[in-house]
C-alpha positions in Angstrom: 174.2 314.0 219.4 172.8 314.9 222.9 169.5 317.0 220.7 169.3 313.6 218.7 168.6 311.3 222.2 166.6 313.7 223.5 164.2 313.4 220.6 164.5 309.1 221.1 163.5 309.7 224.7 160.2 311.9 224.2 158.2 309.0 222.9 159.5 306.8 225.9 158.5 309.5 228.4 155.2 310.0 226.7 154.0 306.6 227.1 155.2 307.1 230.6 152.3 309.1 231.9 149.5 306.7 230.7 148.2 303.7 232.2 147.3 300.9 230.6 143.5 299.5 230.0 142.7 296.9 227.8 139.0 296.3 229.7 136.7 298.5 227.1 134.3 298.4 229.5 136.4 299.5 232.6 137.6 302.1 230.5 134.1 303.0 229.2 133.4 303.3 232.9 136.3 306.0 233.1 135.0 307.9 230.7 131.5 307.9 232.2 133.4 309.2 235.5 135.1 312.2 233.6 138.7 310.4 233.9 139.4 309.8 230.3 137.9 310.8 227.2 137.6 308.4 224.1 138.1 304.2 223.9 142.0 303.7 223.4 143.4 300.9 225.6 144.9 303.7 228.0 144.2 306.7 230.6 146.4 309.4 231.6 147.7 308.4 234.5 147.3 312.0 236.0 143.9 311.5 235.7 143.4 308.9 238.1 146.2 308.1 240.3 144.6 310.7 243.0 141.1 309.0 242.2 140.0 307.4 246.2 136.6 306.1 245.0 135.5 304.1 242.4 132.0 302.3 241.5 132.2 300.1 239.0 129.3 297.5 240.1 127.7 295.9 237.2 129.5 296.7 234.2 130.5 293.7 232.5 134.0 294.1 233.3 136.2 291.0 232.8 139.7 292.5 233.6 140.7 295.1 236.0 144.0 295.9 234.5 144.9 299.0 235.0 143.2 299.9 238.6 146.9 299.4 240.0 147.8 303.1 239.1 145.1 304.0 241.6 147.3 304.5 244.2 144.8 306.9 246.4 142.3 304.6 246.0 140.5 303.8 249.5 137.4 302.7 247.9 136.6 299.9 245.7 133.0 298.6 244.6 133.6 296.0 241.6 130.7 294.0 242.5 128.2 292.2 239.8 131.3 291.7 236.8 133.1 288.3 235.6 136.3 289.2 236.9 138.5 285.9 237.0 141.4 287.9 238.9 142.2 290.9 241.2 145.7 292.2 241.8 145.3 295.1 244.4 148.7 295.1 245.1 149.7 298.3 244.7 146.2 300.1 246.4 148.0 300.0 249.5 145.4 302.9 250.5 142.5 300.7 250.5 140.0 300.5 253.2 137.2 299.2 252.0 136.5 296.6 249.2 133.5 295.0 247.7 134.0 292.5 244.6 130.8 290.4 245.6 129.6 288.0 242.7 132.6 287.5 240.4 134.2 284.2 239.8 137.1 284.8 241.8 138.7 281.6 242.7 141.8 283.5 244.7 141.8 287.4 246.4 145.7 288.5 247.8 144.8 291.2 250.1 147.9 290.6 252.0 149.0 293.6 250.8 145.9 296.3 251.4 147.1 296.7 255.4 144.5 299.5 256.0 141.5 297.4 255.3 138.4 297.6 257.5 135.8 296.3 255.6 136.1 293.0 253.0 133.0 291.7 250.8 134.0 289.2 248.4 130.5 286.9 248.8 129.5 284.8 245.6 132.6 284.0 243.9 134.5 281.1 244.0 137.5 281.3 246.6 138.8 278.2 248.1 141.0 280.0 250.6 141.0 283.1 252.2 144.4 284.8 253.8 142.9 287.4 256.1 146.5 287.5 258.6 147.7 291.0 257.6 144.3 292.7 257.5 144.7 293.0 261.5 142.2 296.4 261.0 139.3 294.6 259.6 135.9 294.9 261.3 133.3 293.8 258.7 134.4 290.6 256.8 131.6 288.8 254.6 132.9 285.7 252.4 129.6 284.0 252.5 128.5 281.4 249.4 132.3 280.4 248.6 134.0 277.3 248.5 136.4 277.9 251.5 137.3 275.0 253.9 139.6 276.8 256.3 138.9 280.6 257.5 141.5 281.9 260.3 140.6 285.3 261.9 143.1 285.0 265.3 144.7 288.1 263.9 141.1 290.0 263.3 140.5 291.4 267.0 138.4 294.1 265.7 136.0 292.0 264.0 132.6 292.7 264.5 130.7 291.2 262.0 131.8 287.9 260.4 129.6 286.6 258.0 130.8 282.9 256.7 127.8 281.4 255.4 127.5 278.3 253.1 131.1 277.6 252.8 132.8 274.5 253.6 134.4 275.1 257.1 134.8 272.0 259.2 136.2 274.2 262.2 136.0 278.2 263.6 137.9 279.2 265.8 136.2 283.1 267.4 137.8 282.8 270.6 140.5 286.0 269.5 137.7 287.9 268.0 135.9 289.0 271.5 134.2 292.0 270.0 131.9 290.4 267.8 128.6 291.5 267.7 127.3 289.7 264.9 128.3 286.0 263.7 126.7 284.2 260.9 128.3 280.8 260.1 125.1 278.4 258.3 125.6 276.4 256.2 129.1 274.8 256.7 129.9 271.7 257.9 130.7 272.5 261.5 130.8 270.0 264.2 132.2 272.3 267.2 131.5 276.0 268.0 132.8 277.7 271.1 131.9 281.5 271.6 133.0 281.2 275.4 134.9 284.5 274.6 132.4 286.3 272.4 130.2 288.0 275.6 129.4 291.0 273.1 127.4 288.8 271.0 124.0 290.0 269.9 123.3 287.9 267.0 124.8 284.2 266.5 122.7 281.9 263.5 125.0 278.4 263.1 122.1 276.5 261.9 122.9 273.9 259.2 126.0 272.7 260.6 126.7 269.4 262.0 126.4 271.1 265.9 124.8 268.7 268.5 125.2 271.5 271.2 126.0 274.7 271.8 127.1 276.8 274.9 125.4 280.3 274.7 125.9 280.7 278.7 128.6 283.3 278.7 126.7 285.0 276.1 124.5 287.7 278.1 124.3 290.0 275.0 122.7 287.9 272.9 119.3 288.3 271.1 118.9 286.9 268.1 120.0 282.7 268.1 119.4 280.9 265.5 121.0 277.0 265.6 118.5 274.7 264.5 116.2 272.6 266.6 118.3 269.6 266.9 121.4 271.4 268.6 120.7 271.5 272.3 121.6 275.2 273.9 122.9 275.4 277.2 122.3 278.8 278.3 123.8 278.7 282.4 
């Protein structure tokens, strides 16, 4: 009896040790990396959970299914696909992440802690939780559709790149080492970088500013605000 369940088992523990991936061209892409070896709906999961990099800009990938088994993964460049959804979950590793010009119309990173640098530009989110990603220092989420952005708990931010959203308030005053701050395009009528002295580049043109206090800002080089916002500079 006990020879007879071992025999059920061995299919069940076979299947086991393969991940799932039902993206032929994600899976194509695996191939092309040396990770799997012929078009079957699955990888061995040996083969990639110690994987930290992967690049898979530009390959007509529609589902990413599968890319939760990457659990070393620190690196993630999905930019130029159709992805309609994300789950990185379970890439707890993951530092830095570029899925730039899908149609993403939600990204949970609530769960990748360790990030430092986000590019999700050219999709179509409507809100962006950016709370637990208290490590981030590069965040670009320009040419979206987001109305609210909160980056209080980003105090390490030093680029933030926001353009042509639809954000009727930023508030920078927590992220005091910014050195870089793009916000055109929105539909701003208030901008206070009173606390942002490490400023060197601030463009907030295209907004509905009327002024614009740059007094406090002795690093600053590069301003670009539009002609009709009046700069007070001391």
């Amino acid at each position: 009896m006990k020879k007879v369940l071992f025999l059920l088992m061995m299919p069940v523990l076979c299947f086991g040790q393969y991940t799932s991936i039902p993206d032929q061209n994600f899976e194509q892409a695996l191939i092309d990396f040396g990770y799997d070896d012929v078009i079957d709906g699955k990888v061995l999961t040996v083969n990639i959970n110690s994987v930290d990099s992967l690049f898979l800009e530009n390959k007509n990938i529609s589902d990413l299914i599968g890319v939760e088994a990457f659990t070393a993964l620190k690196y993630l460049n999905c930019y130029y696909n159709q992805l309609t959804s994300l789950d990185l979950s379970n890439n707890t590793a993951l530092t830095y992440l570029y899925c730039d010009a899908n149609q993403l119309t939600s990204l949970d990173v609530s769960k990748n802690t360790a990030l430092t640098q986000l590019f999700c530009p050219y999709n179509q989110l409507t809100s962006l939780d950016v709370s637990k990603n208290t490590a981030l220092t590069y965040l670009y989420c320009e040419y979206n559709q987001l109305t609210s952005l909160d980056v209080s708990k980003n105090t390490a931010l030093t680029y933030l790149i926001c353009v042509s959203n639809k954000l009727t308030s930023l508030d920078v005053s927590k992220n005091t080492a910014l050195t870089e701050l793009d916000c055109f395009g929105n539909l701003l009528t208030n901008l206070d970088v009173s606390k942002n002295t490490a400023l060197t580049y601030l463009k907030c043109g295209r907004n509905k500013l009327t002024s614009l206090d740059v007094s406090g800002c002795t690093a600053l080089t590069d301003l670009y605000c539009g002609e009709e916002v009046k700069v007070i500079k001391d």
